[in-house]
N, C-alpha and C positions, 0 to 999 in steps of 0.2 A: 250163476255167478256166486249165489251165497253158500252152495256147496264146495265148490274150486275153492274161495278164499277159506273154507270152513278146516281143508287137510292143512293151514298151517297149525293148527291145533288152538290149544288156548294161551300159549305164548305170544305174546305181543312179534309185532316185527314192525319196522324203521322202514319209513320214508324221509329222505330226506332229497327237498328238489335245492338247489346251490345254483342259485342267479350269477350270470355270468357278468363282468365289469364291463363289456358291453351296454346290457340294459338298463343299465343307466346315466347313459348320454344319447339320448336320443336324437339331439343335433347329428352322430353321424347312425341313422339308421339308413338303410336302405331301402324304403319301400314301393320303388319303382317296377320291381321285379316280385311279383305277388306269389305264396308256395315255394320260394327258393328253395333248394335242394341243402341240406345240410344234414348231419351227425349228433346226433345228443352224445353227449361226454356220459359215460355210464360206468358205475363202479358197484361189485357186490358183494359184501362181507357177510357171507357163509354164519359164519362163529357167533354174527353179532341179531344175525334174522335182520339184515339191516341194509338196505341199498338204496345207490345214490343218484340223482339224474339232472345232468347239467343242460339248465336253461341258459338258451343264448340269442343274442338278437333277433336271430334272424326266424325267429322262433313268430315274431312279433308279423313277418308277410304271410303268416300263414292265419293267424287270428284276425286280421281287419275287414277281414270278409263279412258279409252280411249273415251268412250263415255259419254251420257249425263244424265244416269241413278243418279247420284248426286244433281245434278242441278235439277232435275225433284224431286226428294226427299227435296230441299230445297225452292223450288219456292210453292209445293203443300202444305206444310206445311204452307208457309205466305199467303196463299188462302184461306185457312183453318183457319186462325187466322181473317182473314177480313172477311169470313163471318162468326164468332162469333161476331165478331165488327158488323155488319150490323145486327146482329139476336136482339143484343140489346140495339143496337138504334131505334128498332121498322122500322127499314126501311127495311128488306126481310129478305130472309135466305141463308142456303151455297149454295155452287153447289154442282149439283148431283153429286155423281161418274164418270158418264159418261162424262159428259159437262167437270171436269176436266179434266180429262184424253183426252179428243181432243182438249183443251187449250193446255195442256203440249205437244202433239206430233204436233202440228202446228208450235207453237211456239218455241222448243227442238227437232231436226228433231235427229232419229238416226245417229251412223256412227263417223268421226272424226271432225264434227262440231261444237267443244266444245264450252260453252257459261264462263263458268271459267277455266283457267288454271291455272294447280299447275305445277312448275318443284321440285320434291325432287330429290336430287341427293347428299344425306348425306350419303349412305354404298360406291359412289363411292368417290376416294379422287381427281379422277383427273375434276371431273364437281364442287364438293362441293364448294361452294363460301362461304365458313366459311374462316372468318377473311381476305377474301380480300375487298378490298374496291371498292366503286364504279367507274365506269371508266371516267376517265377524260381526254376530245382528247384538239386537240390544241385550243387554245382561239382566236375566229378573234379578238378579243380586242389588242392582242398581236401582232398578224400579221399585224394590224393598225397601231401600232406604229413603230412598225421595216418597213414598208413601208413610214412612214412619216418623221421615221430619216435617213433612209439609206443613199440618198443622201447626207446629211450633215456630215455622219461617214468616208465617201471616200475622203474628203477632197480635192475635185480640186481642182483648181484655175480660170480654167474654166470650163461658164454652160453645162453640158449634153445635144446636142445638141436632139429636139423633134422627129428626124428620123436620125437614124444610116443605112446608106446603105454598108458600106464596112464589111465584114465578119470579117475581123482582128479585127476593132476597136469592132465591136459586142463582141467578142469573150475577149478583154481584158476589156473591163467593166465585164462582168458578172464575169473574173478570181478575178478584183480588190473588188467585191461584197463576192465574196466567201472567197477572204482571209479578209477581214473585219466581216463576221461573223465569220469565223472562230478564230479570234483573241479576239471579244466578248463572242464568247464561253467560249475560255481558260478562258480568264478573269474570266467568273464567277464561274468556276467549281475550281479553285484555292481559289476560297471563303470556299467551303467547305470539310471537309475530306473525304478520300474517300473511306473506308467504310460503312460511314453514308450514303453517296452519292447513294453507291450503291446498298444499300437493299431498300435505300427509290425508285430508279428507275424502280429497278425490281418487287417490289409490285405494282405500277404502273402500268408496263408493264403485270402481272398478270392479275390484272384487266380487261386490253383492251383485253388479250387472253380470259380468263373468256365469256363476253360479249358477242364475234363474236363467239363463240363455240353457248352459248346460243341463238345468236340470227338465228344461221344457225338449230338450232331443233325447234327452236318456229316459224320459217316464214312458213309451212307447212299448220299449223293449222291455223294461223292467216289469210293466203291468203282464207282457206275455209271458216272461220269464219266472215271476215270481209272485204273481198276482195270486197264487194258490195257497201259498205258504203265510203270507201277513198283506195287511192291508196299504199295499203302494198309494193308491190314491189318497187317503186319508195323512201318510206320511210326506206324500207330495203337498196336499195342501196344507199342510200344517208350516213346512217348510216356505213355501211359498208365501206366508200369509209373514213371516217372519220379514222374509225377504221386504216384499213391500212398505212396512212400517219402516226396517231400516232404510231402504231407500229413502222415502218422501224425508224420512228426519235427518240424512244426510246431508240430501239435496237443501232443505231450510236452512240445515246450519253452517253450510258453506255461505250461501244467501246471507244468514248475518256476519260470516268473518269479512265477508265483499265490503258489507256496509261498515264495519265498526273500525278497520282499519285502523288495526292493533298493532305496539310497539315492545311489545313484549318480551323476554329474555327466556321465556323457561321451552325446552323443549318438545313438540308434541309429540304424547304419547298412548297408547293406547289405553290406558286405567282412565286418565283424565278425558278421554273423547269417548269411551265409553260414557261415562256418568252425564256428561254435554249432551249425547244423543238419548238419553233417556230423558233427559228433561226437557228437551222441545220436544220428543214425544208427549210425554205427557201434557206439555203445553200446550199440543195439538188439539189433545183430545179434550183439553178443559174447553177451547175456545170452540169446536165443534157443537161440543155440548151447552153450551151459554148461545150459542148464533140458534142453534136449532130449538131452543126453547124460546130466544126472542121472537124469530121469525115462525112460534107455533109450529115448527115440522112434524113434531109428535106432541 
């Protein structure tokens, strides 16, 4: 392979792949009929060392497979288009049959080692991610600031000593911590109605369920696919671990818009529910931290 592509010399040359206005309406794909027979739209400018290869829906029955029988059908195709590009620039000709075909299975190993993944999951309603939004976990930007003001929200009188060794006095800072976000909470969920409040929470909260469902069927593949080049599971849990914070602080702070039963005029939006869920975050973790030191856990 790396002598064939070596005769275009050391001049650049052009791929370019031009998604078809099919691909993106997927409401009408057709995937009942798996491998559909179709034509790549193909174009080669000579002059420019630069050809073009038109993707199109139907492109999408041939990738859903388990295997790499797609990929292999879309990669042989743009092989096939460079060496047209190469035959007429007087620089060689295609590959044989054979030569691709041990390109593609070197390269495209059989099995669940996919090299593109599709997830459709539009016949079911419980995976479909139609009209939910993207997931959004908590902002360290926020958790920046709520660490930088907290102390100043508590209002001593005196400084918070650098090492707390008595249990009690531990234990009433973290309570005085938790009722001071707690009280910023109220504050701001009394800003808006609560209604509004709470469909915009729970689309939210959709989203972060959405994500960990998806990202619990995609780690499978990915660890086969890609598990050699960086560290998937490290990146899974990293992810994961985000997920669930935002969740559980979701889930609370719907819980208090339930209870507070708010009359509010300003709009919710995501800056403001941002900053909301980082602080019953944190309020989580203070009240954790004070229970577990009462009850001696560590």
């Amino acid at each position: 392979m790396e002598n064939w592509i070596g005769r275009y010399g050391e001049k650049p040359i052009v791929v370019t792949l031009v998604m078809d206005d099919s691909i993106y309406s997927p409401e009408n794909w057709d995937l009942q009929v798996q491998n559909k027979q179709f034509k790549f739209n193909r174009r080669i400018l000579p002059e420019l060392r630069m050809v073009e290869l038109g993707i199109q829906a139907d492109l999408i029955t041939h990738l859903i497979s388990s295997g790499n029988a797609g990929e292999k059908f879309l990669i042989s195709e743009l092989l096939d288009l460079l060496g047209e590009l190469l035959q007429q620039l007087g620089l060689g000709s295609k590959l044989e049959a054979e030569d691709l075909q041990e390109i593609l299975n070197e390269a495209m190993p059989p099995g669940n080692q996919k090299m593109i993944l599709i997830t459709d999951a539009s016949p079911n309603p419980k995976l479909a991610d139609i009209d939910v939004d993207t997931p959004r976990f908590i902002q360290h930007s926020d958790i920046s600031f709520i660490l930088h003001h907290q102390v100043s929200w508590l209002g001593y009188s005196k400084q918070i000593p650098n090492k707390i060794t008595s249990a009690k006095e531990k234990i009433k800072l973290l309570n005085d911590l938790v009722k001071v976000h707690f009280n910023k909470i109220i504050e701001m969920i009394r800003r808006f109605p609560t209604q509004n409040l709470l469909v915009h929470l729970m689309e939210r909260h959709e989203s972060v369920i959405q994500a960990r469902e998806k990202g619990k069927m995609a780690y499978p593949t990915l660890e086969a696919c890609y598990g050699s080049y960086y560290d998937v599971f490290k990146e899974f849990s990293e992810r994961e671990s985000a997920i669930v914070t935002t969740s559980l602080a979701l889930r609370s702070l719907i819980e208090f818009v339930v209870c507070e039963k708010s009359t509010g005029t300003q709009v919710p939006n995501d800056d403001d529910t941002d900053l909301m869920l980082a602080l019953i975050s944190e309020l989580i973790n203070y009240g954790s931290m004070s229970d577990m030191i009462h009850y001696e856990i560590f």
